[in-house]
C-alpha positions in Angstrom: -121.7 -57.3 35.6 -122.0 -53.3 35.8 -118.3 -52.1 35.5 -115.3 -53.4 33.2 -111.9 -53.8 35.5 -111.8 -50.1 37.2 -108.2 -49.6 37.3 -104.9 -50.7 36.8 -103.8 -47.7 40.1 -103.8 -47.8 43.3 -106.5 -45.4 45.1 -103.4 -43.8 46.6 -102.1 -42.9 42.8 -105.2 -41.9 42.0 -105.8 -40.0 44.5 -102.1 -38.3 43.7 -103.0 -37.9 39.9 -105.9 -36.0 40.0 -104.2 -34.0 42.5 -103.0 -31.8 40.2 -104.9 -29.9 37.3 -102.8 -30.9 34.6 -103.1 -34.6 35.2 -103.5 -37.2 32.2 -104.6 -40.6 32.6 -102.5 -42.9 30.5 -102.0 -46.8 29.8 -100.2 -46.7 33.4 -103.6 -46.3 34.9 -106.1 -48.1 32.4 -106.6 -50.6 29.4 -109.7 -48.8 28.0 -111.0 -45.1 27.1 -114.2 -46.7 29.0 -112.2 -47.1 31.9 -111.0 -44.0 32.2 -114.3 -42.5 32.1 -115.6 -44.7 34.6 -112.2 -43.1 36.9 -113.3 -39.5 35.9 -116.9 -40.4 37.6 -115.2 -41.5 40.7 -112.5 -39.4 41.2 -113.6 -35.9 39.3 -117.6 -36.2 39.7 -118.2 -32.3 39.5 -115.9 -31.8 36.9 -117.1 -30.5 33.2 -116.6 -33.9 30.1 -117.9 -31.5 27.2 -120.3 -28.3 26.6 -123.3 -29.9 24.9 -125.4 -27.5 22.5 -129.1 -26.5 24.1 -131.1 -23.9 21.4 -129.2 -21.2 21.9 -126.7 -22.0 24.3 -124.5 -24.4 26.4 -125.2 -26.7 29.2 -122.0 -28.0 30.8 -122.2 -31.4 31.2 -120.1 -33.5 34.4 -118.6 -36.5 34.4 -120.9 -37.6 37.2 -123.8 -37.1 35.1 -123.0 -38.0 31.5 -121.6 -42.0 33.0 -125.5 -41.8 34.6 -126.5 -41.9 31.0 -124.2 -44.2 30.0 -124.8 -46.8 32.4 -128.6 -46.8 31.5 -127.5 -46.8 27.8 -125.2 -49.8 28.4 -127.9 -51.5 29.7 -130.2 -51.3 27.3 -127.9 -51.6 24.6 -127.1 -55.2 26.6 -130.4 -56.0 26.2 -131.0 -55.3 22.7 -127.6 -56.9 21.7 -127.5 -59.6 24.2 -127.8 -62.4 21.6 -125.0 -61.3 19.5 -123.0 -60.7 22.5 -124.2 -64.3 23.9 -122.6 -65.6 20.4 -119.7 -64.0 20.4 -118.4 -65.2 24.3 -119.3 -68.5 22.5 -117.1 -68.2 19.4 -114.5 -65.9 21.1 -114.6 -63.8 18.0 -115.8 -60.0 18.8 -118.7 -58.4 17.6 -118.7 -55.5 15.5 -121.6 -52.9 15.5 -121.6 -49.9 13.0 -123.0 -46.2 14.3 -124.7 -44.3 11.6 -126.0 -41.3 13.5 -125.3 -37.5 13.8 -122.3 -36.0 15.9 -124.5 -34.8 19.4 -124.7 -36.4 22.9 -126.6 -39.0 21.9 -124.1 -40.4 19.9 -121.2 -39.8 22.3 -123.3 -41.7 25.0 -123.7 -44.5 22.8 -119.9 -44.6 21.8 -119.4 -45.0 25.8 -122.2 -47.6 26.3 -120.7 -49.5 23.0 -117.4 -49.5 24.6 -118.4 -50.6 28.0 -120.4 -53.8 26.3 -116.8 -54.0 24.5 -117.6 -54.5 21.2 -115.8 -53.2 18.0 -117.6 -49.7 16.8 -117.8 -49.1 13.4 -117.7 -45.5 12.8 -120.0 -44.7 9.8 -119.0 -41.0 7.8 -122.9 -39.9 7.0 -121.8 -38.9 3.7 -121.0 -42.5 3.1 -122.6 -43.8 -0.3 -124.6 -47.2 -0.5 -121.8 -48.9 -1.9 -119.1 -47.5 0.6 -121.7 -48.3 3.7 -122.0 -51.8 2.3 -118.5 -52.7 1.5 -117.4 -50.6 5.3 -120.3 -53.7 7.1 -118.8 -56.6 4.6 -114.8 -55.9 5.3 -115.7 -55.4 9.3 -118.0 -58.3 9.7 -120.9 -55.8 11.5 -123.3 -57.4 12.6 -126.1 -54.7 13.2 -126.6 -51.2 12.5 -127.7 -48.4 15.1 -128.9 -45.3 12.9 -130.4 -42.3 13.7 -133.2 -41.1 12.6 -132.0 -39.0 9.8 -130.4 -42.0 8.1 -133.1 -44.6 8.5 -134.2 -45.2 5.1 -130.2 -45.5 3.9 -129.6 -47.9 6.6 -132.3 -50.1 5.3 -131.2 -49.4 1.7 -127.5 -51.0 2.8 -129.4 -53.8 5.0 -131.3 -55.0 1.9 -128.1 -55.1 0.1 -126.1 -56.7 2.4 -128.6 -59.3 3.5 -131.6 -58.5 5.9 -130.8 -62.2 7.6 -126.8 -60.9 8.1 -127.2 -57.7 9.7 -130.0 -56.4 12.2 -131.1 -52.6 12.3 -131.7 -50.5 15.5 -132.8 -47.3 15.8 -130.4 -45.1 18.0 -131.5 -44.6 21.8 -132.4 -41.0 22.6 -130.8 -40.2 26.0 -134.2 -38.9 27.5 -136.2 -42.1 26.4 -133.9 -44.3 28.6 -133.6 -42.5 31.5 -134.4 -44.2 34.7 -135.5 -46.8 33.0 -133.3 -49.8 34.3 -132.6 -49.2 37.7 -130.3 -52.0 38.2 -128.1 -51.1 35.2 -126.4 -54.4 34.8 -124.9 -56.0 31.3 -122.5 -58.6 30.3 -120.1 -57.3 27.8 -117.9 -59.5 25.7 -114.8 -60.8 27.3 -111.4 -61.0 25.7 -108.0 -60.9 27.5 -106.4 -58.1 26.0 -108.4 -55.3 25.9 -106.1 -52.7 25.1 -104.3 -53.9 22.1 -107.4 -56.0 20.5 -109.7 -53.5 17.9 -111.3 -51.7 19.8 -112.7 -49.2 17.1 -113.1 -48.8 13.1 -113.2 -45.5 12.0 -112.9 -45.2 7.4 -111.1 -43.4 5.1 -112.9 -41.0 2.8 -113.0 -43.5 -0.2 -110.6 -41.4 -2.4 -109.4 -44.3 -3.7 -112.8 -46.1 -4.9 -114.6 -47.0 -1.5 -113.5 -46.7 1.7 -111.3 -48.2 3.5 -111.9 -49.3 7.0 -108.7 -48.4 9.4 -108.9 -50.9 13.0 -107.9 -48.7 15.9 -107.4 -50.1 19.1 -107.8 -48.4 22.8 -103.7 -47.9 23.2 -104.2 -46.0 19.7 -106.8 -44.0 21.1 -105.2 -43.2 24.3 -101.5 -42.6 23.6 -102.7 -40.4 20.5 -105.3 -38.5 22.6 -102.3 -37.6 25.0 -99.9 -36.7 22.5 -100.1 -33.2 24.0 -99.4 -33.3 27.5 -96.9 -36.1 26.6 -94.8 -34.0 24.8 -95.1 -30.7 26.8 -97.6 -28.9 24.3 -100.3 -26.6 25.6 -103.6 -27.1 23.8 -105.1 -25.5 26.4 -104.7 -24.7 30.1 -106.0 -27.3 32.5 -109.7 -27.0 32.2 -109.9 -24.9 29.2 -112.0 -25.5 26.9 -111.7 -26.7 23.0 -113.7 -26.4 20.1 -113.7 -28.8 17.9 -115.4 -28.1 14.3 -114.5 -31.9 13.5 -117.5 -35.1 13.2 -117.2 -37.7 15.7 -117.2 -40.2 12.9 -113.6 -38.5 11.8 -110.0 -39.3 13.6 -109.8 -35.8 14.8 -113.2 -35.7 16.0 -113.1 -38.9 17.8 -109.7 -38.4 19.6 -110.5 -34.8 21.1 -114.7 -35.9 22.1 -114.0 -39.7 23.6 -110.2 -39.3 24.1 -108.4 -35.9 25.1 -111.6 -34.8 26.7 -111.9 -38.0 28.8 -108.0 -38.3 29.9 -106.9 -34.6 30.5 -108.6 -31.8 32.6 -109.8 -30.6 29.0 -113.3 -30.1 28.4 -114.4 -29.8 24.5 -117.6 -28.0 22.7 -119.3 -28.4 19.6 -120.3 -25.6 17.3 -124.3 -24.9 18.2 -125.7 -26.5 15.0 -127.5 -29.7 14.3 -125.7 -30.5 10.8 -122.0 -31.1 9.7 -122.3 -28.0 7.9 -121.8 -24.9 10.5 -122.3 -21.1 9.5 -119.3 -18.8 10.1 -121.2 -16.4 12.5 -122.7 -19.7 14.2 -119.1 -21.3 14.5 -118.2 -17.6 16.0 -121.1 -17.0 18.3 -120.2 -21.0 18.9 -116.6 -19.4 20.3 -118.1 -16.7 22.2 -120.5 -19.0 24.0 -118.0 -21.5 25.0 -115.3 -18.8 25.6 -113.2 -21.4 23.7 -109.4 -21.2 24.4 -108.9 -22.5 21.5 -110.4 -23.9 17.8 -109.7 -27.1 15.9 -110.4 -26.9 12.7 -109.2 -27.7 8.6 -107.8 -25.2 6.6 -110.8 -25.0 4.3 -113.2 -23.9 7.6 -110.4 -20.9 7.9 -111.0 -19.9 4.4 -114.4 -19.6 4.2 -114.2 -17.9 8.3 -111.6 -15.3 7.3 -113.7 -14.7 3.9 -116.6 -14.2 6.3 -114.6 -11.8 8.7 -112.8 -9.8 6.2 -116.7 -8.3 5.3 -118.1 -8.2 9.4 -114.4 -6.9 10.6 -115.7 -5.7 14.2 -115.8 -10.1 14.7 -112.5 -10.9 14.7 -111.8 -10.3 18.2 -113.8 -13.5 19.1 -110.9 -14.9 17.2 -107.6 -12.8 18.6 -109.2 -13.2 21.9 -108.8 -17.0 22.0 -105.6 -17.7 24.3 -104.3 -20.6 22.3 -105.7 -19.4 18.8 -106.2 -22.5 16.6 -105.1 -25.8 15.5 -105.1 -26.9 11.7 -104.6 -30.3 10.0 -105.8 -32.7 7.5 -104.7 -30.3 4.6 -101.9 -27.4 4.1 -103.3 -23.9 5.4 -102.9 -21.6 2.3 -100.3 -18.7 3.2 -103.0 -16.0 2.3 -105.6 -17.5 4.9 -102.7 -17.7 6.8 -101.3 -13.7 7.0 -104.5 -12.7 7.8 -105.4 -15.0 10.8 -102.0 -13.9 11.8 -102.0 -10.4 10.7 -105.3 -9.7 13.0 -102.9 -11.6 15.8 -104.7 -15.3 16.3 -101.7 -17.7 17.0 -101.7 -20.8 14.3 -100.5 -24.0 15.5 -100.0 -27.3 12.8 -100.7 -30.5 13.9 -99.3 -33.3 11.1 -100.9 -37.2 10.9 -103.0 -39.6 9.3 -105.5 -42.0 10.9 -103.7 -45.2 10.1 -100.4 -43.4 12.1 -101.9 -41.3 14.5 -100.1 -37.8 15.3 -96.6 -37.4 14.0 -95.3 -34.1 14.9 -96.6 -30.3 15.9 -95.7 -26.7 14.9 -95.4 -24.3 17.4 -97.7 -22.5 18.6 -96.9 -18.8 16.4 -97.6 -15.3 15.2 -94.6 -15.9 12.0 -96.4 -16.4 8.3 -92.4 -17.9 7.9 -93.4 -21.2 10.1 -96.9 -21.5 10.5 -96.7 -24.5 8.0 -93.9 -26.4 9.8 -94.0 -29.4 12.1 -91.4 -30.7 14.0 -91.9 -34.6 14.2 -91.9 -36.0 17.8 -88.6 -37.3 18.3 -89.3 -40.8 20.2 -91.8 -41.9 17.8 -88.6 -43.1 15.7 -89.9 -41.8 12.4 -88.1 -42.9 9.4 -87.1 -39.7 6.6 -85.8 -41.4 3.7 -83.8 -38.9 1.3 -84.9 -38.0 -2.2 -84.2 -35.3 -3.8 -83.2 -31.1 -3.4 -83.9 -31.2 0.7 -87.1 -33.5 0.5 -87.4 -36.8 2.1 -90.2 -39.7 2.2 -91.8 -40.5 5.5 -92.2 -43.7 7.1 -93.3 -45.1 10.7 -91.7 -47.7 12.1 -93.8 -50.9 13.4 -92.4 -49.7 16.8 -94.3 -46.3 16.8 -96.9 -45.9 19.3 -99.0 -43.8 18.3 -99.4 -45.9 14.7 -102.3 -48.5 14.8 -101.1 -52.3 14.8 -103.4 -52.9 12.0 -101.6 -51.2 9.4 -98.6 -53.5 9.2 -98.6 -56.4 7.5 -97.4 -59.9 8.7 -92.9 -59.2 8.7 -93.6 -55.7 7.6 -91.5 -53.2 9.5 -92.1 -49.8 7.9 -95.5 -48.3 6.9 -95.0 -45.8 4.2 -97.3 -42.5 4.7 -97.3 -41.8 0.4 -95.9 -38.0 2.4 -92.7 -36.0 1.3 -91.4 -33.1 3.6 -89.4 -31.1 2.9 -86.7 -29.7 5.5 -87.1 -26.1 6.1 -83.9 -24.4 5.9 -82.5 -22.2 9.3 -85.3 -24.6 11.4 -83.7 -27.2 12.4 -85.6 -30.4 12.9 -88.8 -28.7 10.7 -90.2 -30.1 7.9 -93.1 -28.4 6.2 -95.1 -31.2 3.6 -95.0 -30.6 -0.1 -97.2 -33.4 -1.5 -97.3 -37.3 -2.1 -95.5 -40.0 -3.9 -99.0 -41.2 -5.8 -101.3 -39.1 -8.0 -103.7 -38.1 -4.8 -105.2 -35.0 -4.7 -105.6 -33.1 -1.7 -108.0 -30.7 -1.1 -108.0 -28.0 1.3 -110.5 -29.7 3.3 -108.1 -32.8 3.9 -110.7 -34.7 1.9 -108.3 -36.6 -1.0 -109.7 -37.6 -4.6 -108.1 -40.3 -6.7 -108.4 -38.8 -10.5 -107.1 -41.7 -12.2 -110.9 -43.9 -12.1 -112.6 -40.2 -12.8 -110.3 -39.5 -15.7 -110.9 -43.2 -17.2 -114.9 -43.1 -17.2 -114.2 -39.5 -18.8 -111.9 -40.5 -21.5 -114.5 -43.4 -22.1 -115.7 -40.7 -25.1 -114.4 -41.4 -28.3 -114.5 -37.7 -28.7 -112.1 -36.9 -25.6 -108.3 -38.1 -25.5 -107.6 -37.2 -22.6 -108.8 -35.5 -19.3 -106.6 -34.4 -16.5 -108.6 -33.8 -13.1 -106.6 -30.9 -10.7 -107.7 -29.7 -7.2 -104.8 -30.3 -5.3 -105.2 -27.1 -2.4 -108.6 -26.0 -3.0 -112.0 -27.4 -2.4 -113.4 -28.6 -5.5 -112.0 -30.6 -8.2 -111.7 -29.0 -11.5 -110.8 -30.9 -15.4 -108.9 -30.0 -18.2 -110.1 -32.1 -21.3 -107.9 -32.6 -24.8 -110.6 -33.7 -27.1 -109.9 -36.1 -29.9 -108.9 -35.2 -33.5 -112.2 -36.8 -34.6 -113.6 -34.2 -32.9 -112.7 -31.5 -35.3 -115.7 -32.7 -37.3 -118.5 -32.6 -34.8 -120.5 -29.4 -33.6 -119.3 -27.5 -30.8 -122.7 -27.6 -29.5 -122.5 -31.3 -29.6 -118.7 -31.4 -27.7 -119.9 -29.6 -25.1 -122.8 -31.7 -24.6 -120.5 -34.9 -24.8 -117.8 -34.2 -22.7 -120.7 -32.6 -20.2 -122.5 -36.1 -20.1 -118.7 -38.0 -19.6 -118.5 -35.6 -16.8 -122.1 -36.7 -15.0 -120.9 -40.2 -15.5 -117.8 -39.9 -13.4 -119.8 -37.8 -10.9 -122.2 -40.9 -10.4 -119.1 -42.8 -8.6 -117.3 -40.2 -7.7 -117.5 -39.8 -3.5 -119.2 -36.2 -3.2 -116.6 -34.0 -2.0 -114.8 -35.4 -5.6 -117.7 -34.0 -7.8 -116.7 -32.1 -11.0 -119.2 -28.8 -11.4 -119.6 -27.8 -14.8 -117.7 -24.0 -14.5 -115.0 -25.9 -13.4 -114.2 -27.9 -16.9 -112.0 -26.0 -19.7 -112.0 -28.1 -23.1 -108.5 -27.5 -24.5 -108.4 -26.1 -28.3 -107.5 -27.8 -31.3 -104.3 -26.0 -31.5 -103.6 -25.4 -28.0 -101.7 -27.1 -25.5 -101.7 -31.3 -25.0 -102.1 -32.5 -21.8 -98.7 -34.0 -21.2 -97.7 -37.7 -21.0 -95.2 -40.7 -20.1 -94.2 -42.9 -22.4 -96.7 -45.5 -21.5 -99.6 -43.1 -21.5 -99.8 -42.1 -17.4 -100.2 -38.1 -17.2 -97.1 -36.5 -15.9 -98.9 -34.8 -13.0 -95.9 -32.2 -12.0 -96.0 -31.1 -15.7 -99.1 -31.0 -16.0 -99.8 -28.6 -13.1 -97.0 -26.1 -14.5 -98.3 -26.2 -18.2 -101.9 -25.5 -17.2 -101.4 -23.6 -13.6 -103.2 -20.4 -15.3 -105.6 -22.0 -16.9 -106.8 -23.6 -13.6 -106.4 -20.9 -11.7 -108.3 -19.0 -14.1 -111.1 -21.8 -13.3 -111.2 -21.1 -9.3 -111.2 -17.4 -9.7 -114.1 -17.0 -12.3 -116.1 -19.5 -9.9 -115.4 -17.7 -7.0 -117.0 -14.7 -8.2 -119.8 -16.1 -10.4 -120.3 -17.6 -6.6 -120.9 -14.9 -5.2 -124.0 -13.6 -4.5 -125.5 -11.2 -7.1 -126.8 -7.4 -6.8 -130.4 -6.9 -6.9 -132.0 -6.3 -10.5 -133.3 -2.7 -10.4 -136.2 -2.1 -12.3 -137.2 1.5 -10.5 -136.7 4.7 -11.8 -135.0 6.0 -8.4 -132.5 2.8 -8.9 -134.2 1.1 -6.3 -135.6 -2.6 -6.9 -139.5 -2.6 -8.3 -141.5 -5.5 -6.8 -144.6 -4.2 -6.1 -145.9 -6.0 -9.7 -144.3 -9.4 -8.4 -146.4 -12.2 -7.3 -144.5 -13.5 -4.2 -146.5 -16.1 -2.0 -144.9 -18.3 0.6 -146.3 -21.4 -1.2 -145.0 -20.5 -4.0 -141.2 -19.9 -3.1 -141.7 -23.1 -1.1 -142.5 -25.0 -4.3 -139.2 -23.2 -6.0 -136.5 -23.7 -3.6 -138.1 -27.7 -3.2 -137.7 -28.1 -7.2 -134.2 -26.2 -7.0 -132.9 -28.5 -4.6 -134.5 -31.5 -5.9 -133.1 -30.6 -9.3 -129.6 -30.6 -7.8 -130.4 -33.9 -5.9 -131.2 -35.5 -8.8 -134.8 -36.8 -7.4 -138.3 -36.2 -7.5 -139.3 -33.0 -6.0 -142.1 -34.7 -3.9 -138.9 -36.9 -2.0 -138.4 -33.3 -0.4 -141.9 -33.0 1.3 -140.3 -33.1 4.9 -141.1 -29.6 6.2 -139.2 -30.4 9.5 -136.1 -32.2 7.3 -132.8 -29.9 6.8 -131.1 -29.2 3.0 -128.5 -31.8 4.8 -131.0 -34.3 5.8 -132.0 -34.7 2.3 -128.2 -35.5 1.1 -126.8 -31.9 0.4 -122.9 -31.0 1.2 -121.2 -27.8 0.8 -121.1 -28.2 -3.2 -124.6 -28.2 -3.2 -125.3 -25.6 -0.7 -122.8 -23.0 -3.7 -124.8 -24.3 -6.1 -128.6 -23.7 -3.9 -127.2 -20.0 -3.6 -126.3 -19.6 -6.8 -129.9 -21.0 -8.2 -131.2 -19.1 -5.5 -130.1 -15.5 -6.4 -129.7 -15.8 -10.3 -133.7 -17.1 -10.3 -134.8 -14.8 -7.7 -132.5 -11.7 -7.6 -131.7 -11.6 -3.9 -128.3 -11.1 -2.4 -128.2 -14.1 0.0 -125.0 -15.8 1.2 -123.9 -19.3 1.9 -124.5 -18.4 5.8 -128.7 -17.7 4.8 -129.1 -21.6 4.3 -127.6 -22.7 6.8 -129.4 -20.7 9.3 -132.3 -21.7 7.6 -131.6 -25.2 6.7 -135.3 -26.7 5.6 -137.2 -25.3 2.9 -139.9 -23.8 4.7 -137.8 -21.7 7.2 -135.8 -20.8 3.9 -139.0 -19.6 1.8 -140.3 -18.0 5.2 -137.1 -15.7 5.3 -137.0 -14.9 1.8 -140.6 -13.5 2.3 -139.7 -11.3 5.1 -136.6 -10.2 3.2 -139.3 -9.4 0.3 -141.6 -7.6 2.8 -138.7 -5.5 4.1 -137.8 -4.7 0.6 -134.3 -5.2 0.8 -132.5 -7.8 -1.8 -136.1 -8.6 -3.2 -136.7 -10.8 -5.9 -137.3 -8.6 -9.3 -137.4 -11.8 -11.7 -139.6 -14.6 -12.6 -138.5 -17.5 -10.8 -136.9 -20.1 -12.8 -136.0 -23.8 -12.4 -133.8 -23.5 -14.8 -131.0 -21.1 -12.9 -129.0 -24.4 -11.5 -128.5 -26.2 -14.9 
C-alpha cells in the first residue's frame, strides 16, 4: 500500500475548497492530519507547509516536496518497524512508538511518516528525566524508541530500565540519508476502522505532579483544535501569512500550529533559527525579520525576557510593532507590566486560554487596551460549564460533549471533566472571564510550566531542624522557599542551619522536574521570632494566607536575584579607570578548561563527561536555570559583562571560550580576576 484513504470529498469539492485562500480542511473532508497532507500535495503542490531554518536563513518548503520526503521516510520506517506492525494487524491492538528527538524537519517528517504507518506517537519532552521517560514507555505500552542523536545515551539509559527485550531503539532517519533511496515507496500501515476517533497521538504533561502524565489525543482532537481559528472567525493570520511559533513540537501548542494549522489552513509557520529549545532574544527577532512573521506565538515568560531585551536595544522594537497580527500568549498569565509595554510600543496582544487534555477553550481579542489583554471570551458552542463560587469567580468544567476536549480524559459514566481553573467574570465585558488561579495547591509559573510543592515541601521538612517550608512561584519563573525552622533549632550554629536546610534543599531538587529547582538566593529562613508560616487545622499550609503574610518577603527574593543576575561591571584595576589585563594570563585552553568545570560543576558530573567540542550547553542537559547560573559563574569568576544572549549564541564550550578571548583581545569587558571554580557555589 502507498496512500491511507485520500479523501472523504469529492474532486469537485475539492476542487471548490481550495478555491479560495482562506479554505480549511476539516473532518468533512478527512479522518487523519496525514490525509490532509497527502490533499495539500495534490491539490496545493506549489504552495509553502513551513519555513525551515538553513544557517542563516529560510528555505521555504512546499507541500509537494516535504510529502516526497515523507513517503521515502514512510517507507523506511515500514521497513524497520514492519515486525511490530506485522504483530499488531495480528492482535488488532495498535502500536505505540515514542519520538525523542529535537524540534527540526527531521522530526516533523518523521511525525508524518509515523502517521501514515498509523501508529500511536509518543511525544517525548527532551527535558524528560529517566524516571518520567520510563514511566511515559510503561503507561503507553511503546514499543521502540526513535531518538536523535543528541539523546542517544538517555534513550539507552531508559531502554536498560525498562527492559532491553520490551522495547527496541532506532536512531532517527536524517531526511538526506533517505532520499531516493526506495523508489517504490510502498508500506503497510496498521489497519483499524476508525481512524479518526482511535489515539492517534500521546503527547505528556510536564510532571508537576510527580512524573508525567501521558494525555491520548486522537486525529478529531488534532484537527478540530488546529481549526479553532477559522472556525470561529478569528484572524491569526491572513491567508498565507506566516506564524512563528517559539513553541517545541513535543508541546500541545507546538504540535497543533507545525502538523495541524499549518497542514489544514493556507497558513504556513516558522521556527526561530536556532538548533536548541533555548532561543536568544535577538535570534528570536532577527528569526521575525527573516520570516517577515505576521505574527508570534509565544508564553508570557519569552515576552519578559524579549521586552527586558528591547527595553536596552530600543531601535528593535519595530520588528515587533511591525507584525500585522502582533502576538499570541498562553500557557501562563502575561504580567500587566510586560504587558503595557508590548502595548505601549503598539504590538496588538491576543490570549489564547486551554489545556492539552481540553484543547482550546476560548480567545481574547486581538487588542491595543492593557484593561483586556488578559481576557478570554470562551467559545460559545463548546458548551462549557462555569460553576459559581464566590465574589464574581466561577469553576470551569467541559462537558464530555465538547469537541475540542480529547475522549481520553473522561472516565467510564463521567460527564464533566473539571479544569482545577477559576475565572473570574470581568465586570463591563460581557461574556469575559480573565483566570485568577486553581482549586489545588499548583503553582504556575510564568512559563506555563506548573510545580506541585507539596512532595518538595515534604522531602524539605524531612529535617528535624525545619518545621515547616512553604515553596511560592506562582507568576514567575523560578520557584522560591520560605522555611520556619524548628525550636530545636535555637540550639544549633547558624553556620550549621544554613548548611542543613541547604542540603534538604539539594534533596528535593534531586526529584524535583528541572523547571521546579529551588536556587539557593531564592530560600529565606524565617527568624525565631518572626512570622509562622500559616496552617489548617490538620496541618495543610493555607496557601492564600500564606502568599499575603510573606508577599514582601518573596518579592524581596525575585528582585535581589534579578539584579545579582545581572551581569557585573568590569573590575578596574587601571589608574585611568580603565580595566588592567595586560598582567593576566588568558589562554584559550585555559578558559576552555574553566567554563567545562563551571558547567560541569552545575551539572553535577565529571568535568571530563563535557569533552564534546561540537556538543551545545543544552546537549549536555542545561535549561534556562542553568544558563542564569553559567552567566553568573561566568562574570563573577572572570569579570566580564556578558548576558544570557552570549551563550546562547555561543552554545558549546569552545565557541564560548573562543569569544571570550576575542572580547579579551579587544579589551572591552576583560577578565581582571583569577578565575575561580568556586563563583557558582
Amino acid at each position: 500500500m502507498s496512500g491511507a484513504k485520500l479523501a472523504k470529498s469529492t474532486p469537485e469539492e475539492l476542487n471548490t475548497l481550495f478555491s479560495h485562500s482562506d479554505f480549511f480542511i476539516d473532518l468533512h473532508h478527512v479522518d487523519t492530519i496525514a490525509e490532509a497532507f497527502e490533499l495539500r500535495a495534490k491539490y496545493t503542490p506549489k504552495q509553502v507547509y513551513m519555513l525551515f531554518p538553513s544557517l542563516n536563513t529560510y528555505v521555504p518548503a512546499t507541500f509537494s516536496e516535504v510529502f516526497d520526503g515523507i513517503e521515502h521516510c514512510t517507507a523506511e520506517w515500514s521497513i524497520k518497524l514492519s515486525p511490530l506492525i506485522e504483530q499488531a494487524n495480528a492482535t488488532g491492538v495498535k502500536p505505540c512508538v515514542a519520538l525523542l528527538a529535537d524540534s527540526n524537519p527531521t522530526y516533523i517528517v518523521t511525525c508524518f511518516a509515523l502517521m501514515r504507518l498509523n501508529v500511536i506517537i509518543n511525544l517525548i519532552s527532551t527535558r524528560a528525566s529517566t524516571a518520567g521517560m520510563v514511566h511515559l514507555l510503561q503507561e503507553t505500552d511503546s514499543k521502540a524508541i526513535i531518538v536523535g542523536q543528541a539523546y542517544e545515551q538517555h534513550a539507552a539509559r531508559v531502554r536498560e530500565e525498562v527492559g532491553e527485550e520490551t522495547v527496541q531503539l532506532f536512531s532517527i532517519c536524517e531526511i538526506h540519508e533517505i532520499a531516493g533511496k526506495h523508489a517504490t515507496k510502498s508500506y503497510t500501515p496498521f489497519c483499524e476502522p476508525e481512524p479518526s476517533t482511535s489515539v492517534a497521538f500521546v503527547i505528556h504533561s510536564s510532571g508537576s505532579t510527580g512524573l508525567p502524565h501521558p494525555i491520548r489525543l486522537s486525529n478529531s482532537y488534532m484537527i478540530n483544535n488546529a481549526n479553532s481559528g477559522p472556525k470561529y472567525g478569528l484572524d491569526i493570520t491572513s491567508p498565507g501569512g506566516v506564524f512563528m511559533q517559539v513553541a517545541p513540537l513535543f508541546h500541545v501548542l507546538g504540535f497543533l500550529y507545525a502538523m495541524g494549522r499549518a497542514v489544514l489552513q493556507n497558513a504556513p509557520s516558522a521556527f526561530p533559527l536556532t538548533k536548541t529549545l533555548l532561543v536568544s532574544d535577538n535570534n528570536l527577532l532577527l528569526s521575525l525579520e527573516l520570516a517577515k512573521a505576521q505574527a508570534l506565538l509565544a508564553v508570557p515568560s519569552t515576552l519578559d525576557n524579549l521586552v527586558k531585551y528591547l527595553q536596552q536595544v530600543p531601535a528593535r522594537w519595530n520588528v515587533l510593532s511591525n507584525m500585522e497580527y502582533g502576538i499570541c500568549y498562553g500557557g501562563a498569565s502575561l504580567g500587566r507590566a510586560t504587558a503595557e509595554v508590548l502595548l505601549a510600543h503598539g504590538v496588538p496582544l491576543r490570549n489564547m486560554y486551554g489545556c492539552t487534555e481540553t484543547g482550546i477553550l476560548g480567545f481574547g481579542e486581538r487588542t491595543l487596551s492593557v484593561d483586556n489583554y488578559a481576557s478570554v471570551r470562551f467559545v460559545k458552542d463548546l458548551n462549557i460549564v462555569l460553576e459559581p463560587r464566590e465574589d464574581n469567580v466561577f469553576e470551569l468544567f467541559v462537558p464530555r460533549s465538547h469537541p475540542n476536549a480529547s475522549e481520553y480524559v473522561f472516565t467510564a459514566g463521567q460527564d464533566l471533566y473539571a479544569t482545577k481553573d477559576f475565572v473570574r467574570a470581568i465586570p463591563g465585558l460581557k461574556d469575559y472571564y480573565e483566570l485568577v488561579g486553581r482549586s489545588d495547591d499548583i503553582l504556575v509559573h510564568v512559563n506555563g510550566e506548573k510545580t506541585s510543592p507539596l512532595i518538595l515541601e515534604e522531602i524539605i521538612e524531612r529535617s528535624p531542624l525545619i518545621r515547616k517550608a512553604a515553596l511560592f512561584g506562582a507568576g514567575q519563573l523560578y520557584t522560591s522557599l520560605v522555611v520556619e525552622l524548628d525550636p530545636s533549632a535555637k540550639s544549633v550554629p547558624i553556620y550549621d542551619i544554613v548548611e542543613e536546610v541547604e542540603q534538604s534543599v539539594s534533596n528535593a531538587n534531586k526529584v524535583a522536574p528541572k523547571h521546579s529547582r529551588i536556587l539557593k538566593p531564592l530560600v529565606h529562613i524565617l527568624p525565631f521570632d518572626g512570622p509562622t508560616i500559616p496552617c489548617s487545622h490538620k496541618g495543610n499550609i493555607s496557601r492564600k494566607n500564606a502568599n499575603q503574610m510573606f508577599a514582601s518577603v518573596v518579592e524581596a527574593m525575585y528582585n535581589r536575584f534579578a539584579t545579582e543576575s545581572k551581569p557585573h561591571a568590569p573590575v578596574t584595576n587601571g589608574t585611568n579607570g580603565t580595566p588592567d589585563t595586560n598582567d593576566i594570563d588568558f589562554p584559550l585552553k585555559h578558559v576552555q578548561q574553566r567554563i567545562q568545570q563551571m558547567a560541569a560543576y552545575l551539572l553535577q558530573v565529571e568535568p571530563d563527561t563535557l569533552n564534546d567540542s561540537k556538543a551545545t550547553f543544552m546537549d549536555f542537559g542545561m535549561d534556562s536555570i542553568h544558563i542564569v547560573q553559567l552567566t553568573n559563574a561566568i562574570n563573577k569568576s572572570m569579570g566580564v559583562n556578558i548576558t544570557q544572549s552570549l551563550i546562547y549564541e555561543h552554545p558549546s564550550i569552545n565557541d564560548l571560550a573562543q569569544e571570550l578571548a576575542q572580547i579579551h583581545e579587544k579589551g572591552s569587558s576583560v577578565p581582571t580576576v583569577p578565575l575561580k571554580v568556586d563563583a557558582v557555589k
